[in-house]
FIROZA-409987 format. One record per residue: y, z, x of N, C-alpha, C, O, CB in turn; residue number from 1; chain. Coordinates in nm, 3 decimals. Glycine has a CB too. Layout:
% residues N
       ny       nz       nx      cay      caz      cax       cy       cz       cx       oy       oz       ox      cby      cbz      cbx    k  c
        Y        Z        X        Y        Z        X        Y        Z        X        Y        Z        X        Y        Z        X  NUM  A
...
***
This chain:
% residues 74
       ny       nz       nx      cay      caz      cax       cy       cz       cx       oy       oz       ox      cby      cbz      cbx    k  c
    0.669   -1.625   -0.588    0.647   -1.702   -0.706    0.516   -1.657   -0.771    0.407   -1.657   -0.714    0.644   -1.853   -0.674    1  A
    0.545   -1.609   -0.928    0.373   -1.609   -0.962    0.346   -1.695   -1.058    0.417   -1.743   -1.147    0.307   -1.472   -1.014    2  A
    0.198   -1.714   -1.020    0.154   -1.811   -1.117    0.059   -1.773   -1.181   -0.030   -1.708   -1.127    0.124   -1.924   -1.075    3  A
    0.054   -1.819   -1.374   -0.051   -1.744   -1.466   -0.142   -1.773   -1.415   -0.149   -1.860   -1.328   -0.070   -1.765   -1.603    4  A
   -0.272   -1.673   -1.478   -0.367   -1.646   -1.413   -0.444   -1.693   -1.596   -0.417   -1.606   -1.679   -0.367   -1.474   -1.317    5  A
   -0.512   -1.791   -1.644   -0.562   -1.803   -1.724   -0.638   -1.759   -1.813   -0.640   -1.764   -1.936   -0.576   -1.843   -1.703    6  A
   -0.757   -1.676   -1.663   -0.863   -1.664   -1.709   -0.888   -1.514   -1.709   -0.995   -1.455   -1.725   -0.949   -1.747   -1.646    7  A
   -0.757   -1.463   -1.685   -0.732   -1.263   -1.713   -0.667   -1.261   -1.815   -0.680   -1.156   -1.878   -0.635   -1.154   -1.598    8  A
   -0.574   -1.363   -1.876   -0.472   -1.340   -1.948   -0.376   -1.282   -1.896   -0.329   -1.182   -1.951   -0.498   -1.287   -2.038    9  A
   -0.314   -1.344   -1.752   -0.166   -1.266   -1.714   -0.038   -1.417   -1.766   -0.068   -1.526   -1.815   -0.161   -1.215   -1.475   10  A
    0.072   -1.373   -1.738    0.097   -1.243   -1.783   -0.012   -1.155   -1.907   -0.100   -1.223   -1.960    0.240   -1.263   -1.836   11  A
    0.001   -1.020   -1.944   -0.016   -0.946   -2.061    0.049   -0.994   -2.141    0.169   -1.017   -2.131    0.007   -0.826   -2.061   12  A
   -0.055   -1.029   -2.277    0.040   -1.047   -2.388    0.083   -0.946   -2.489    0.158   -0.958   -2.586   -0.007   -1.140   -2.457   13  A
   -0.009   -0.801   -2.423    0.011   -0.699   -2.528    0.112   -0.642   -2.402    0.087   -0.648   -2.281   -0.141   -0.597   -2.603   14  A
    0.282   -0.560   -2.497    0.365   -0.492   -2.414    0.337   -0.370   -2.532    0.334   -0.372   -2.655    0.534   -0.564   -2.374   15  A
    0.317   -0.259   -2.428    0.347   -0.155   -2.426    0.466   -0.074   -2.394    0.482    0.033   -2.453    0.282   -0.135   -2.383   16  A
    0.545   -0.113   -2.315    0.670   -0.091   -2.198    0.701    0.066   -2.231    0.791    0.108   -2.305    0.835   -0.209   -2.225   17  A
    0.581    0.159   -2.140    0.589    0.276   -2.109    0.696    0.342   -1.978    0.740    0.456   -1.967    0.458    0.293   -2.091   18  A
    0.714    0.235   -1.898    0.799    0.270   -1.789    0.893    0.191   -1.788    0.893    0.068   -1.785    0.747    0.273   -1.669   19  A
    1.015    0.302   -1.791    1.123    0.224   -1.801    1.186    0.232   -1.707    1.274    0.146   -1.703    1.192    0.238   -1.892   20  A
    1.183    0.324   -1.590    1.289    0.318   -1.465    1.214    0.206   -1.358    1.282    0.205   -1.256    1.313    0.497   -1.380   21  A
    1.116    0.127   -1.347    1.086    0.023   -1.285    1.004   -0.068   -1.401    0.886   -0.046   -1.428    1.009    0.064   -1.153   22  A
    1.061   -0.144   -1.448    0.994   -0.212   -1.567    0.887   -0.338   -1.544    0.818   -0.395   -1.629    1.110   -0.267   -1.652   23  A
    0.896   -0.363   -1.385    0.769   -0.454   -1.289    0.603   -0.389   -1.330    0.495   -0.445   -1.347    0.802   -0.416   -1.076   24  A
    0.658   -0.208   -1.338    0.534   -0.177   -1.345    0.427   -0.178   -1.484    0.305   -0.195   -1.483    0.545   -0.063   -1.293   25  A
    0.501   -0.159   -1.583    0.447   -0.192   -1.715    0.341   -0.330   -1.738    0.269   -0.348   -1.836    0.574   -0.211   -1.802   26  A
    0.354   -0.412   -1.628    0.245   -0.493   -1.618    0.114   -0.430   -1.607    0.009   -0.451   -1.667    0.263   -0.572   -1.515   27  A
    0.152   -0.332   -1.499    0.013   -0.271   -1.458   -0.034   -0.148   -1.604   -0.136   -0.082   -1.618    0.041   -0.173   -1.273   28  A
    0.034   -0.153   -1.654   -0.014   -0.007   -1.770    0.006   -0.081   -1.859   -0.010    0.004   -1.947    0.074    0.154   -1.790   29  A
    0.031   -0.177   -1.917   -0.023   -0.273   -2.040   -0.150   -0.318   -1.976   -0.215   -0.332   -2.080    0.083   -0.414   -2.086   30  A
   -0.217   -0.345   -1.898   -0.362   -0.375   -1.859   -0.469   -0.267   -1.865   -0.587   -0.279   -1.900   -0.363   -0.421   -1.724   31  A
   -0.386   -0.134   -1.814   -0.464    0.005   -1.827   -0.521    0.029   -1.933   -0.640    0.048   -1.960   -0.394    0.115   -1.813   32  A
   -0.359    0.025   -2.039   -0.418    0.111   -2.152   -0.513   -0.013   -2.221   -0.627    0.023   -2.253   -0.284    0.188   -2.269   33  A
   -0.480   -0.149   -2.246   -0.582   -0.270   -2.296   -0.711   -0.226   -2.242   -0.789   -0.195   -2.333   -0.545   -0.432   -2.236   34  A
   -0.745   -0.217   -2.160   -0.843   -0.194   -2.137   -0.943   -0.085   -2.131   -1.062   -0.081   -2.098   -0.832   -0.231   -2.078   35  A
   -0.851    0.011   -2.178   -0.905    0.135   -2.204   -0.962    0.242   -2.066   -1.048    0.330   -2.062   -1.021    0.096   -2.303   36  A
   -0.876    0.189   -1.969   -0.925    0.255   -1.873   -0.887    0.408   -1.822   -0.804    0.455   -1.899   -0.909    0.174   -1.789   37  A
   -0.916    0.487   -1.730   -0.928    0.649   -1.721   -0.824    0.644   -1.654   -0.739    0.731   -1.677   -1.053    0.733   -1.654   38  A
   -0.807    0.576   -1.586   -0.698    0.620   -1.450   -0.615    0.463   -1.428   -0.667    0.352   -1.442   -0.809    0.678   -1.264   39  A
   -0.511    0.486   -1.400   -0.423    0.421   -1.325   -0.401    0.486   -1.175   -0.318    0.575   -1.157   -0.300    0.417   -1.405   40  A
   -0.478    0.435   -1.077   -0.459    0.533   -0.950   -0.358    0.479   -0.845   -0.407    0.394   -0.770   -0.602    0.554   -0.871   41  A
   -0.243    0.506   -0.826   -0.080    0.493   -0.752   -0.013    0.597   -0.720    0.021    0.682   -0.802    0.023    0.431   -0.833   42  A
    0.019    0.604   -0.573    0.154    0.721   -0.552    0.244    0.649   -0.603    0.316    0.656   -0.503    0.209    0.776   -0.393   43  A
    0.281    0.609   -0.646    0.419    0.550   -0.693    0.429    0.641   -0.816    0.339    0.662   -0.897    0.423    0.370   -0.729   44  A
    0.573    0.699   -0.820    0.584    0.804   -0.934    0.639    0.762   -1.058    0.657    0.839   -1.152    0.664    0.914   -0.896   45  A
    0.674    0.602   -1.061    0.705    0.556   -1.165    0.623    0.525   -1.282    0.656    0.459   -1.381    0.756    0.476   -1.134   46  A
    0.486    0.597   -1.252    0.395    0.607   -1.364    0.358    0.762   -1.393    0.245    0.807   -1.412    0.264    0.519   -1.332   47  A
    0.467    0.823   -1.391    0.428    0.942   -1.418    0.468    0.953   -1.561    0.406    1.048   -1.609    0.482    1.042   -1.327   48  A
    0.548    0.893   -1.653    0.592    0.857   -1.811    0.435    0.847   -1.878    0.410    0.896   -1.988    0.697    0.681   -1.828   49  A
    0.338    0.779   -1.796    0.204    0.757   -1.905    0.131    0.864   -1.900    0.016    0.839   -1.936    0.100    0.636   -1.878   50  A
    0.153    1.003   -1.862    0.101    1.101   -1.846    0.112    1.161   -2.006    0.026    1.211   -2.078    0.163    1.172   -1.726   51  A
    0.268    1.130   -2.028    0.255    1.171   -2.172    0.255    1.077   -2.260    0.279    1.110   -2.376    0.348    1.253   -2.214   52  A
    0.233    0.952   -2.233    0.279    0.869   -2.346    0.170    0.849   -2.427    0.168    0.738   -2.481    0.340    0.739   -2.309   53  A
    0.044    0.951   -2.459   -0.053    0.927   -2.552   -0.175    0.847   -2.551   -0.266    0.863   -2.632    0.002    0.889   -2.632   54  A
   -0.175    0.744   -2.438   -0.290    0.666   -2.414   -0.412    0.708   -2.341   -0.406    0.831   -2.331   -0.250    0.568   -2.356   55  A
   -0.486    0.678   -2.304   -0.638    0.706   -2.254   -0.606    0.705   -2.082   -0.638    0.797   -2.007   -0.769    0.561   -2.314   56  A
   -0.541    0.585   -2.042   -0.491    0.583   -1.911   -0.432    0.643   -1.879   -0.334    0.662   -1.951   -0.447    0.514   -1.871   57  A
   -0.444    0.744   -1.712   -0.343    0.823   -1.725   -0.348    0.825   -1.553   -0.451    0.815   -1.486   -0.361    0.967   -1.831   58  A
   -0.139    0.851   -1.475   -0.175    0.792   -1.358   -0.242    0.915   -1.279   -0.239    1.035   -1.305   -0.047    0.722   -1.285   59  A
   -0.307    0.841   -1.172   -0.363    0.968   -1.044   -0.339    0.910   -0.922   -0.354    0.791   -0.894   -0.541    1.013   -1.039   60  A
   -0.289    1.027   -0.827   -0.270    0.970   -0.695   -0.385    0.912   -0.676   -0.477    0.907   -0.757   -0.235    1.058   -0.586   61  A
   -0.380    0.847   -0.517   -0.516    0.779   -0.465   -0.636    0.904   -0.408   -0.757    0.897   -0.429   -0.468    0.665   -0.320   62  A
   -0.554    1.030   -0.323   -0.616    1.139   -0.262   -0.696    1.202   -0.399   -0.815    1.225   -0.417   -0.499    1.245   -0.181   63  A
   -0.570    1.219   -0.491   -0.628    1.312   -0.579   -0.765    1.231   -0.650   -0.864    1.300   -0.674   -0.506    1.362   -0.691   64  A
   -0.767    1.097   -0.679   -0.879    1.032   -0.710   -0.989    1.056   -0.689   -1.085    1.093   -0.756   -0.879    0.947   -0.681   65  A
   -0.958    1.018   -0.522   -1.063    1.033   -0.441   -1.132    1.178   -0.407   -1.245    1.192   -0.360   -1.019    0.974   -0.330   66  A
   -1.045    1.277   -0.439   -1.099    1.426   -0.422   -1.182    1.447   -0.553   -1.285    1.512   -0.533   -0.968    1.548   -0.408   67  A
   -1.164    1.415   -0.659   -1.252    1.430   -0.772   -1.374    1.385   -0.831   -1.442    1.441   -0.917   -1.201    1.412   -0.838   68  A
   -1.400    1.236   -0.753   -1.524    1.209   -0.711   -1.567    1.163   -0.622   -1.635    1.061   -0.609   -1.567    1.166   -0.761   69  A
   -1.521    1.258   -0.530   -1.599    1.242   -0.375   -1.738    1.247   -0.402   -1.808    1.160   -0.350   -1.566    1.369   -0.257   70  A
   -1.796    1.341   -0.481   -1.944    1.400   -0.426   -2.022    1.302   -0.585   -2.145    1.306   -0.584   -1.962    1.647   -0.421   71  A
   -1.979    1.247   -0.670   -2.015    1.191   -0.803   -2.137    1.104   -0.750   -2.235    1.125   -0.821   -1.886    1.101   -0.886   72  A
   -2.166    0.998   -0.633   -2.281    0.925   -0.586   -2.351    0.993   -0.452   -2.448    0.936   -0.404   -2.233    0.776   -0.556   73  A
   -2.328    1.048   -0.425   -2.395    1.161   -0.286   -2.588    1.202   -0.346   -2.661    1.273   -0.277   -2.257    1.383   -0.286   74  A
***
């Protein structure tokens, strides 16, 4: 069961609906791109559609994430 979350604004009220072969996930990439963020980081390959779909967010595995700024606070 979920229950709104008030004070994030869930559900999203902005739809984007970039993924269409699991459409659960478009929750998570209507928050991405709102927010203007770099990465959506998931093995799940059902965000591989926002790679091209033009927005700022774009997905990355978790390894590959983590391999790119391993050394960024060292």
């Amino acid at each position: 069961m979920r229950f709104p979350a008030p004070w994030c604004g869930w559900p999203p009220t902005i739809k984007f609906r970039v993924i269409g072969t699991d459409p659960d996930d478009n929750a998570f990439t209507d928050w991405a791109i709102a927010a203007h963020a770099d990465y959506v980081i998931s093995d799940d390959r059902h965000f591989a559609p926002l790679a091209d779909a033009g927005y700022k967010a774009q997905p990355i595995r978790p390894l590959d994430f983590i391999e790119r700024y391993r050394n960024l606070y060292l």
